[in-house]
C-alpha positions as CSV (number, residue, x, y, z in Angstrom):
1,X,193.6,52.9,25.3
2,X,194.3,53.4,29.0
3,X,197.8,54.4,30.1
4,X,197.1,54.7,34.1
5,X,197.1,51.8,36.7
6,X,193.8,52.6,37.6
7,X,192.5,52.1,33.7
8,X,194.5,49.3,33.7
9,X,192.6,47.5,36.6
10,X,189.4,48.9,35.6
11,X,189.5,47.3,32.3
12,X,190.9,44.2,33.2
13,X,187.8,44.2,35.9
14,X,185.6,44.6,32.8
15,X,187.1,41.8,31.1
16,X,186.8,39.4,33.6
17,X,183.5,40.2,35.7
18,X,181.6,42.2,33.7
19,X,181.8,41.1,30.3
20,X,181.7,37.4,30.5
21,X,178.5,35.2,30.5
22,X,177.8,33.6,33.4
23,X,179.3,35.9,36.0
24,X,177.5,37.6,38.8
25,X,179.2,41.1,39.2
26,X,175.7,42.4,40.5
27,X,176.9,45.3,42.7
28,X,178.5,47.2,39.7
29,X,175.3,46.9,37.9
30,X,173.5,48.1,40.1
31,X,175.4,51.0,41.1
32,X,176.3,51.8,37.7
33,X,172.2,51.7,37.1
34,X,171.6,53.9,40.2
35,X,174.2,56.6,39.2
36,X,172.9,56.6,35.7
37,X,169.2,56.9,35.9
38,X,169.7,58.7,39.3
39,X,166.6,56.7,41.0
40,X,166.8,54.7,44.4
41,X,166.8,51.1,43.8
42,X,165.9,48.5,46.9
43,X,167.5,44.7,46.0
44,X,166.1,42.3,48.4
45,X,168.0,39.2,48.8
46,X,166.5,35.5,49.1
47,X,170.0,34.2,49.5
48,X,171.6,36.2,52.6
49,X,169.7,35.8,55.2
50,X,169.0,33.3,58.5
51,X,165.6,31.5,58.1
52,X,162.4,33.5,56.6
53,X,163.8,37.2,56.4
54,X,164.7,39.0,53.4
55,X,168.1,40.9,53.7
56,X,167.3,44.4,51.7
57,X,170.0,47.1,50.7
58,X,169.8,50.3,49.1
59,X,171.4,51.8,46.2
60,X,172.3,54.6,46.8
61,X,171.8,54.5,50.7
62,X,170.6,58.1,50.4
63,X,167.9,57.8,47.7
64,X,164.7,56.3,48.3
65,X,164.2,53.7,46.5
66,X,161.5,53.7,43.8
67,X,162.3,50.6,42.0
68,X,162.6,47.1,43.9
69,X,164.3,44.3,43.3
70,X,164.2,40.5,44.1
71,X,167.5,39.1,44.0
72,X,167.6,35.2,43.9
73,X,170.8,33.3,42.7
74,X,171.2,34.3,39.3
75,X,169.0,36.6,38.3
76,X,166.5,39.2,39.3
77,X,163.1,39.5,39.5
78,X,161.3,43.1,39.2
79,X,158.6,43.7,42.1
80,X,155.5,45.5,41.6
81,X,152.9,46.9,43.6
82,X,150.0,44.6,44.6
């Protein structure tokens, strides 16, 4: 049980964007994934950018990123090496 503001916010952030179906809380995810597995992960974004280019960020922006990502709305896609 959480006593404290702060657990009191987290949780109710878990409740509503985390735990649902059908809720996009993909930034947690993936910085919850990062900090746990302590790789670099690239997500490159169909749905951010202005024409043809993919918008890419890095998680965490210090780590190189050995796992990439393609991000299109709803889901992701895991990209390999051709």
């Amino acid at each position: 049980m959480c006593h404290s503001i702060e657990g009191v916010k987290f949780l109710y952030s878990l409740q509503q964007e985390v735990e649902p179906m059908y809720r996009e809380c993909d930034h947690l995810h993936i910085v919850a994934l990062t900090a746990a597995v302590g790789v670099g992960v690239r997500v490159m974004y169909l749905d951010r950018g202005e024409g043809d280019a993919l918008v890419s960020h890095d998680f965490p922006e210090d780590k190189e990123p050995i796992i990439h990502l393609l991000y299109r709305p709803g889901h992701y896609d895991i990209l390999y090496k051709a």
